[in-house]
C-alpha positions in Angstrom: 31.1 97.0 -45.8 30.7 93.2 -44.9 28.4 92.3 -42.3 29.3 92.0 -38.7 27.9 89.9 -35.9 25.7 92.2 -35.0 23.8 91.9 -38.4 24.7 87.9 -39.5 22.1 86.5 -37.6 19.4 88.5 -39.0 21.1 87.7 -42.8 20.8 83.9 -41.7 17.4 84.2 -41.0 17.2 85.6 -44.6 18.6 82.8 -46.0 16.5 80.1 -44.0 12.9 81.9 -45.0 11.0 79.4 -47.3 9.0 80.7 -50.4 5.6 81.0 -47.9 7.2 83.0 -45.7 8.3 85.9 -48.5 5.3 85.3 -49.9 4.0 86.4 -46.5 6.2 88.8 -45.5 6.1 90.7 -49.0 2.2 90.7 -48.9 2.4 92.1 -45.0 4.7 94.5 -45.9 2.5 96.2 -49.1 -0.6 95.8 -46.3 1.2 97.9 -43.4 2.9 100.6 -46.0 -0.6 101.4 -47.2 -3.2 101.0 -44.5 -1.0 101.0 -41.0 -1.0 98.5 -38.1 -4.1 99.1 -36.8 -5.6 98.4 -40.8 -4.0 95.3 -41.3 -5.0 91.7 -40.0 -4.0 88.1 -40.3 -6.8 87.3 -42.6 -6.1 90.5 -45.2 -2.3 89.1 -45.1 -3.5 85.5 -46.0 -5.2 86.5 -48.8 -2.5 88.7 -50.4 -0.1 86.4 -49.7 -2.8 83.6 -51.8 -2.2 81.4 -48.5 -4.5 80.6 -45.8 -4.9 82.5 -42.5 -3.9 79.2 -40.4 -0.4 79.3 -42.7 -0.2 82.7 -41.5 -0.7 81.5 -38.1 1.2 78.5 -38.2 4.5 80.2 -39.4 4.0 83.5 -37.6 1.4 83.5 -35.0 0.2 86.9 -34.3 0.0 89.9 -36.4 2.1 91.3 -34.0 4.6 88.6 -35.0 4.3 89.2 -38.5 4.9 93.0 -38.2 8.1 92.1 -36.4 9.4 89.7 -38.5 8.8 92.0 -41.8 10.8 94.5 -40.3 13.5 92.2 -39.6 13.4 91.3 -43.9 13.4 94.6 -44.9 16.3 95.6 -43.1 18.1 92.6 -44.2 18.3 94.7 -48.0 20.5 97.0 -46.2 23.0 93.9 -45.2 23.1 93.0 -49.4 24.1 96.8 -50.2 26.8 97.0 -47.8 28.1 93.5 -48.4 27.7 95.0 -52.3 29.2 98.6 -51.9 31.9 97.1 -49.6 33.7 94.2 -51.7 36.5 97.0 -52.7 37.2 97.6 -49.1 39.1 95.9 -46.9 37.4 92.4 -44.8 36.3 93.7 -41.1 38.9 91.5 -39.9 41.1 94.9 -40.4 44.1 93.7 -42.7 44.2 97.3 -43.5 43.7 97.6 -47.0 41.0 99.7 -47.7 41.6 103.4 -46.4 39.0 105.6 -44.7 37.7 107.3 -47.4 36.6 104.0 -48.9 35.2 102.5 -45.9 33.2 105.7 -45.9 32.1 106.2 -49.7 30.8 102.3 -49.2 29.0 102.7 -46.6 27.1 105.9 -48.0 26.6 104.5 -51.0 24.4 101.5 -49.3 22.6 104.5 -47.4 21.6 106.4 -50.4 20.8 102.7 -52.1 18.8 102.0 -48.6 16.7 105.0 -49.1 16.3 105.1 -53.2 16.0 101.0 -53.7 13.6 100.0 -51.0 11.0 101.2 -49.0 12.9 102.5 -46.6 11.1 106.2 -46.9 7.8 104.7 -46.2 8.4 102.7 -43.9 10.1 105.6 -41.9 7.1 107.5 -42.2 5.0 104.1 -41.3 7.3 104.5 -37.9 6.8 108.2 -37.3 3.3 107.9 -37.9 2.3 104.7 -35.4 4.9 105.1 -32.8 2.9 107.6 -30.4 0.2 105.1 -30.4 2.7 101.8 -30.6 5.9 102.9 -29.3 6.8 99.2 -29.4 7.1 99.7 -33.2 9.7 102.4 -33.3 11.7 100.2 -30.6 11.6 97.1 -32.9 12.6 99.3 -36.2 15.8 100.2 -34.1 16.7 97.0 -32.8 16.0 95.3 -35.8 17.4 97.9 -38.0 19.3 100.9 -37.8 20.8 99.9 -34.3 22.4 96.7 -36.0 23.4 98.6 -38.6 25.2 101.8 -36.5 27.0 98.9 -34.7 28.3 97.0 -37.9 29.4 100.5 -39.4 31.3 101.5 -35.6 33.0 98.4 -36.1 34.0 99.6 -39.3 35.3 102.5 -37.5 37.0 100.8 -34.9 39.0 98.4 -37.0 40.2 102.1 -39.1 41.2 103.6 -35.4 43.4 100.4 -34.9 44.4 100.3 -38.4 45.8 104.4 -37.6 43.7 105.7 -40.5 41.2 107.1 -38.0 41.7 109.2 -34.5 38.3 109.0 -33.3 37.9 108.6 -29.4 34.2 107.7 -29.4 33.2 105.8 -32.8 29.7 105.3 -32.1 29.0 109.1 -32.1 31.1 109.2 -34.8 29.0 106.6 -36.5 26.2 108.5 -35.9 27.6 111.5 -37.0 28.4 110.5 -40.4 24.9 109.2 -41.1 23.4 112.2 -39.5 25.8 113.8 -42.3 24.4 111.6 -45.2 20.3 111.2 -44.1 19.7 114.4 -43.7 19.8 115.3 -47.3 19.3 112.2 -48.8 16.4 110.3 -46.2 14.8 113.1 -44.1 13.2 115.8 -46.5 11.4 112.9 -48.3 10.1 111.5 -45.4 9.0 114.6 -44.1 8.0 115.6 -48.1 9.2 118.8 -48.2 9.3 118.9 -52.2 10.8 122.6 -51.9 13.6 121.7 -50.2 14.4 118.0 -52.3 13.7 120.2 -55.3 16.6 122.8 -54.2 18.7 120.5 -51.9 22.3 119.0 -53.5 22.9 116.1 -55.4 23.2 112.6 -53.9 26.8 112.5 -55.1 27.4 116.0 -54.0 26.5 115.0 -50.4 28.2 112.0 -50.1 31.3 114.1 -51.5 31.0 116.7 -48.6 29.9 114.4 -45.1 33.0 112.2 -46.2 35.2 115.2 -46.3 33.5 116.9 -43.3 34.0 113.4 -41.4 37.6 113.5 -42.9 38.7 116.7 -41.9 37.7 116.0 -38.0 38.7 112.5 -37.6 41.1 111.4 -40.5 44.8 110.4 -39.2 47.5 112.4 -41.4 48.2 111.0 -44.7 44.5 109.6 -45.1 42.5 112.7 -45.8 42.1 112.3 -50.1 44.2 109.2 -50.1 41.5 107.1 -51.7 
């Protein structure tokens, strides 16, 4: 799946960050996973990140800044998978080449990558665990995150619908769905650590297999169901 314009500017941003400011961002990031927002400070950041606090301040600041803007980074890992998985699949300019199923495998694959090649399961529990107390940071994980990324993958959708490979009337749930179909196997039980359940629970390649046939068999147009 190649980026959108929901998620390009954030992926400019990427690309405009100078070595200080990853520097930065990284050393925030390792900061907040381990000891939370309220653990974390401008000065701790500095010295992680071997700069000084006013280099901190100057690029950034506030803390609060800083929080944001590492949110914003670690999302932008997602945009590289998708742009990754997706390069056998067809532009999002919809010249209809690549069929449903492989819009769909692509777009799994950089879920499951999401969740196994990042931090993406602790900063999910980072979210869960602050967002009573700072419900400002589970609104910026969504704005900056996932709610980019459901819109880039609906437009995926929606380019399929007017290719005639999908018949889908509301592509946002069915966005939503398919996720829903892929992160509940692969994302939720180890945020939530239930070691049982990951233990007992189906392969990562088993569960792609069945959401993109469950997804299929509601909303595939004839002829595209196992045409990849």
């Amino acid at each position: 799946m190649t980026a959108r314009t929901e998620d390009a500017p954030a992926r400019d941003t990427e690309r405009r960050r100078s070595a200080s400011d990853l520097k930065i961002l990284r050393a925030a990031k390792e900061l907040f996973l381990a000891d939370r927002y309220a653990g974390v400070s401008l000065e701790r950041v500095a010295e992680r990140a071997g700069v000084s606090r006013q280099t901190v301040y100057n690029r950034f600041g506030s803390k609060e800044a800083v929080f944001r803007e590492m949110v914003r980074h670690h999302w932008a890992a997602f945009a590289a998978f998708a742009e990754q998985d997706g390069r056998s699949a067809a532009d999002d300019g919809g010249d209809g080449d690549a069929s449903a199923e492989e819009v769909l495998r692509a777009f799994a694959r950089s879920l499951r990558r999401f969740a196994e090649e990042t931090d993406q399961i602790l900063f999910a529990r980072l979210v869960v665990a602050e967002s009573a107390r700072l419900p400002w940071i589970a609104d910026e994980f969504h704005r900056l995150g996932k709610g980019p990324v459901v819109a880039a993958f609906t437009g995926r959708l929606d380019a399929l619908v007017r290719a005639g490979r999908l018949r889908c009337p509301d592509t946002r749930l069915a966005a939503r769905q398919f996720m829903g179909l892929v992160q509940e196997f692969l994302v939720w039980p180890r945020v939530m650590g239930f070691t049982e359940e990951i233990a007992a629970g189906p392969g990562p390649d088993v569960v792609i297999d069945e959401a993109v046939a469950t997804f299929l068999a509601r909303y595939a147009a004839p002829g595209e169901v196992g045409s990849a």
